[in-house]
C-alpha positions as CSV (number, residue, x, y, z in Angstrom):
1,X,4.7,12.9,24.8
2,X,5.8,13.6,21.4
3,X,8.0,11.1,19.8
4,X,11.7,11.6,19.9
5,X,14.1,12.4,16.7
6,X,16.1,10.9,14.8
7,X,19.7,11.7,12.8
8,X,21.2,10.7,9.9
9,X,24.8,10.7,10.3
10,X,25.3,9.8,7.1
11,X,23.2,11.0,3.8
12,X,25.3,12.7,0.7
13,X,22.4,14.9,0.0
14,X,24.3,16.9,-2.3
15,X,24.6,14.2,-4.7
16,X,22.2,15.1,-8.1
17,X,20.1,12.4,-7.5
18,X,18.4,15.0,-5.3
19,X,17.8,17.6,-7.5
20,X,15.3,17.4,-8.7
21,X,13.2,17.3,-5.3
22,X,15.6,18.1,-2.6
23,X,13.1,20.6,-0.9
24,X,10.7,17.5,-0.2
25,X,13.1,15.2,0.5
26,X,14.6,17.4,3.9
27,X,10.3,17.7,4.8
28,X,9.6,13.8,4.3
29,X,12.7,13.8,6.3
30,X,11.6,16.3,9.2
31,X,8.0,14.4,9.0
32,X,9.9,10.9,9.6
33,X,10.9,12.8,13.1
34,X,14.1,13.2,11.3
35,X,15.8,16.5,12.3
36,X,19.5,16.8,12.0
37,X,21.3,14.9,8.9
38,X,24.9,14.5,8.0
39,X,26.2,15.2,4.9
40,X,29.7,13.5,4.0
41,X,31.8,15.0,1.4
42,X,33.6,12.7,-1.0
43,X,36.1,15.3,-2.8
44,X,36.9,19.2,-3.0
45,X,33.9,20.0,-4.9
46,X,30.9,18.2,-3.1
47,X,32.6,19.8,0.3
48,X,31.5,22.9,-1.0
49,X,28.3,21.5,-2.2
50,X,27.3,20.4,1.2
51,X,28.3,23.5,2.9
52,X,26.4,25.5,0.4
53,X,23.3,23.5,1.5
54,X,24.2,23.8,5.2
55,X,24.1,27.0,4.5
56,X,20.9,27.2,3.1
57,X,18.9,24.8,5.2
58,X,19.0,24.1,9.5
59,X,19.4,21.2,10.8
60,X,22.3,19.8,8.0
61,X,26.2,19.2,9.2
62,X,29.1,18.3,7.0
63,X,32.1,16.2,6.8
64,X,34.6,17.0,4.8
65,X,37.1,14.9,3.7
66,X,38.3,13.3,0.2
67,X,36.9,9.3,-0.4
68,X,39.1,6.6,-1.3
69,X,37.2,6.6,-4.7
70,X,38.5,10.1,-5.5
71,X,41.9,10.3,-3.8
72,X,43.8,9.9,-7.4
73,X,44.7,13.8,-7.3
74,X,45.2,14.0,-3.4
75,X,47.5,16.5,-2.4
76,X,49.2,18.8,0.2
77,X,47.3,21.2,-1.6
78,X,44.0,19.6,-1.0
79,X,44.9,18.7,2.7
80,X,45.1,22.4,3.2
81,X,41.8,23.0,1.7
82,X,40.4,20.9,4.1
83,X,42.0,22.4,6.8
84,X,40.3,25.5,5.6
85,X,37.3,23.9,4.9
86,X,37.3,22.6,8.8
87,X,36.9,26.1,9.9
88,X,33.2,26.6,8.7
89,X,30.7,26.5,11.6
90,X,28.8,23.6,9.9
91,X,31.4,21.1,9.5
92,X,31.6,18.4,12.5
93,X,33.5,15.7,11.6
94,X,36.5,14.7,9.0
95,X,34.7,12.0,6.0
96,X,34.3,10.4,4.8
97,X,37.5,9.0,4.3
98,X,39.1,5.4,4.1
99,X,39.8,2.7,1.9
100,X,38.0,0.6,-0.9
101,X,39.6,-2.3,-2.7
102,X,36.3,-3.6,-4.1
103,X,37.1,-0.7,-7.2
104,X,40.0,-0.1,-8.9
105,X,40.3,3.9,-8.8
106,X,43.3,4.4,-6.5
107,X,46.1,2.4,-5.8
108,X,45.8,1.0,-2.7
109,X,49.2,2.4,-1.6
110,X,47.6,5.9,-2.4
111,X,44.4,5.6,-0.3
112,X,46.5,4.5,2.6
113,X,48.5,7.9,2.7
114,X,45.7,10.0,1.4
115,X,43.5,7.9,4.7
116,X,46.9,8.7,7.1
117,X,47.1,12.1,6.1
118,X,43.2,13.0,6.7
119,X,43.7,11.0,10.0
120,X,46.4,13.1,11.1
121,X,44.3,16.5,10.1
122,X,41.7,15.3,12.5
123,X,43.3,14.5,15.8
124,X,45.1,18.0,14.7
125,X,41.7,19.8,14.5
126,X,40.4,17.5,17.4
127,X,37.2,16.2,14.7
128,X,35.7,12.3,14.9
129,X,35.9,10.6,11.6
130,X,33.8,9.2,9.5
131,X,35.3,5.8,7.9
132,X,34.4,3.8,4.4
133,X,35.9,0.4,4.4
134,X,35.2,-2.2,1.6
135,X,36.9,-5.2,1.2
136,X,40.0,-3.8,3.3
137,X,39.1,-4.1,6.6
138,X,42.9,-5.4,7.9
139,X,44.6,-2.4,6.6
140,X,41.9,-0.1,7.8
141,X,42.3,-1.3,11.3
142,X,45.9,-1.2,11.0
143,X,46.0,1.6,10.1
144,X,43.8,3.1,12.8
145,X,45.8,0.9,15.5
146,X,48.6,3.3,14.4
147,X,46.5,6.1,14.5
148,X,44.5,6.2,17.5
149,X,46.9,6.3,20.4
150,X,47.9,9.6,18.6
151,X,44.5,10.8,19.0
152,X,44.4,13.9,22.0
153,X,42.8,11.9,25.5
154,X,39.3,14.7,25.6
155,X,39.2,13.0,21.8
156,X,39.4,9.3,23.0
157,X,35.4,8.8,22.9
158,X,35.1,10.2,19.7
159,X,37.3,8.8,17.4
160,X,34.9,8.3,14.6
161,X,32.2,6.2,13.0
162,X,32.9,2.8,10.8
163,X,29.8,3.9,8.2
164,X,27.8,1.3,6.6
165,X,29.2,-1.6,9.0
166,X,29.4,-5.0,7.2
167,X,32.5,-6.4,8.3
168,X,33.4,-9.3,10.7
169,X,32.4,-9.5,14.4
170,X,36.2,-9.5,14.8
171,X,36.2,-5.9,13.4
172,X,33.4,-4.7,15.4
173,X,35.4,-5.6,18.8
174,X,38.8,-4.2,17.6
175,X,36.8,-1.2,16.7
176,X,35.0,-0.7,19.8
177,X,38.0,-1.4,21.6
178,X,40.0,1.2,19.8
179,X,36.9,3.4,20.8
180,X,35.5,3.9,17.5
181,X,31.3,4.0,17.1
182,X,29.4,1.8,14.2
183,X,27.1,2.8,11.6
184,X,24.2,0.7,10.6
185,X,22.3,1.6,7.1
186,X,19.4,-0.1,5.0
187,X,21.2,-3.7,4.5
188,X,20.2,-4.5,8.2
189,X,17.1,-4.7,7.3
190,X,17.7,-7.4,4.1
191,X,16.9,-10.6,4.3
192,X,20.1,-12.4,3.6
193,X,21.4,-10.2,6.3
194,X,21.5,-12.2,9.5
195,X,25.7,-12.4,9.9
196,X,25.1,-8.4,10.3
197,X,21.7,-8.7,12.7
198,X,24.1,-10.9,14.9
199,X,26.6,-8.1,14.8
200,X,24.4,-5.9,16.2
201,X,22.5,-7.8,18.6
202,X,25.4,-8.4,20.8
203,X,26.8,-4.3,20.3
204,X,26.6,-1.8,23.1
205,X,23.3,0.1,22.3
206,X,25.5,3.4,23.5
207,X,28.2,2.8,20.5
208,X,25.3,2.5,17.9
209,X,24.5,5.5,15.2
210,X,21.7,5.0,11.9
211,X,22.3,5.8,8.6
212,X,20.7,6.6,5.8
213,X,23.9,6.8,3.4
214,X,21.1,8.1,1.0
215,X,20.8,8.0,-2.3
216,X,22.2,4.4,-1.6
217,X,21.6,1.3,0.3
218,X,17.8,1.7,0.9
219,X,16.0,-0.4,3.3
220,X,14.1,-3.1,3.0
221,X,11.0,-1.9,2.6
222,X,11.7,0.4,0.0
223,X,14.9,-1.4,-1.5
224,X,15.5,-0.5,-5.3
225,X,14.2,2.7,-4.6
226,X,16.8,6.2,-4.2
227,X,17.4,5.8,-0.7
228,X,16.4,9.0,1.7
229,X,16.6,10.0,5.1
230,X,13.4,10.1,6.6
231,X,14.0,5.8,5.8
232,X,16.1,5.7,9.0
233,X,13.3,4.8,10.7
234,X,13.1,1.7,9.4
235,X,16.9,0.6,10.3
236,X,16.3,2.5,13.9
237,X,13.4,-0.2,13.7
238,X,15.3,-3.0,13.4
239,X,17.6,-2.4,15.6
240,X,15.4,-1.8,18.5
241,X,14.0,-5.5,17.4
242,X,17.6,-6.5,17.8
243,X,18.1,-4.8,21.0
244,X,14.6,-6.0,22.6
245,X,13.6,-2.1,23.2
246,X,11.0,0.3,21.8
247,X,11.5,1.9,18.6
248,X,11.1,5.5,20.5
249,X,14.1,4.2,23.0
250,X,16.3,3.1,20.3
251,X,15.8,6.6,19.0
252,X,16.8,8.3,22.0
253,X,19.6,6.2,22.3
254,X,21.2,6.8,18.8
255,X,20.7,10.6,19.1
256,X,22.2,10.7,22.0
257,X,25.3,9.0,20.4
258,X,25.2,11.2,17.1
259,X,24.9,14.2,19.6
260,X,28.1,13.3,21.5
261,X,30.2,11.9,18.9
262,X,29.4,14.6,16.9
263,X,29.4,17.7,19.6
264,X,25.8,18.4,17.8
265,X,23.8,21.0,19.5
């Protein structure tokens, strides 16, 4: 029996520091068993970027959505855009939105609307999210407290992801409870990671999804390198070590998930 795939929900694989080899990167990728990849958008221009590159290559999807980091210049203008945006065959999610108080490039008051407002658009257009929290993990739960019982009932299983998890155990709960799947990257496979490895050991394998969140965050065994997503293996790895299952049943488990969460064919 041949050994099952994998997806990375979450690699920005337009970003430039693929370039240069981005061809080789998606077959190292397919060769890693890796077949279907995620690519979030972070702004106007790198939603175009990513559907261009859906375009161009099967097995890539798209979020689009305007980050925290670049929500300076968000407007009613630009939520329409992404309305439009919404409409192309490729795009399966709203992201990756949120908020980020670890840098100071948009007042906090400003990602919170800009977050609300890209909420709103989703449960409109009936998409999951796909969440960036850093250092602001109350008012990103508060927010989606607010948020979610908004949130159309065939939608109430797919709410969205929390990428990159590395908040509290406390966070995981509200955000499973709300409905809401987590996303593990390279970090839990770091050594000074164990608050996170106890995160995830006592998580419902079903709520689980693995990402690369390439260029960044490799894992361990490749750390300080550009991060890629045929590396997923490695975090699908640890978590099956985590879980006390088989690397190939962790896989089939966190397809499954990416498959429903994100109606992937």
């Amino acid at each position: 029996m041949s050994a099952p795939r994998l997806i990375d929900t979450h690699c920005h694989l337009n970003f430039h520091a693929y370039d240069e080899d981005r061809d080789d990167v998606l077959r190292r990728a397919r060769e890693a068993g890796v077949d279907s990849i995620i690519i979030p958008a972070i702004d106007l221009e790198s939603c175009q970027q990513a559907l261009a590159l859906a375009d161009r290559c099967a097995g890539l999807y798209v979020a689009v959505g305007i980050h925290p980091n670049s929500c300076s210049d968000f407007s009613p203008s630009a939520l329409q855009e992404l309305r439009v945006l919404s409409r192309h065959k490729r795009v399966v999610a709203i992201g990756e939105i949120g908020l980020d108080y670890y840098w100071d490039k948009c007042p906090p008051a400003k990602q919170q609307r800009a977050l609300e407002l890209q909420l709103e658009l989703a449960a409109d257009l009936q998409l999951p999210v796909i969440l960036h929290n850093r250092e602001s993990a109350d008012d990103l739960m508060e927010i989606l407290d607010a948020w979610a019982p908004s949130v159309a009932p065939e939608m109430k299983a797919r709410l969205g992801v929390l990428h990159s998890f590395s908040a509290s155990a406390e966070v995981a709960l509200r955000a499973l409870g709300l409905g809401f799947y987590l996303g593990f990257t390279g970090p839990i496979t770091y050594k000074n990671a164990d608050h996170l490895r106890a995160i995830a050991a006592d998580l419902p394998v079903d709520r689980m999804l693995i990402e690369s969140d390439g260029p960044f965050l490799a894992p361990q065994q490749r750390r300080g390198k550009r991060n890629e997503p045929g590396y997923v293996r490695y975090v699908n790895a640890r978590l099956a070590e985590l879980k006390g299952v088989t690397a190939d049943d962790m896989a089939r488990q966190t397809t499954l998930n990416a498959e429903r969460l994100f109606a992937l064919p």
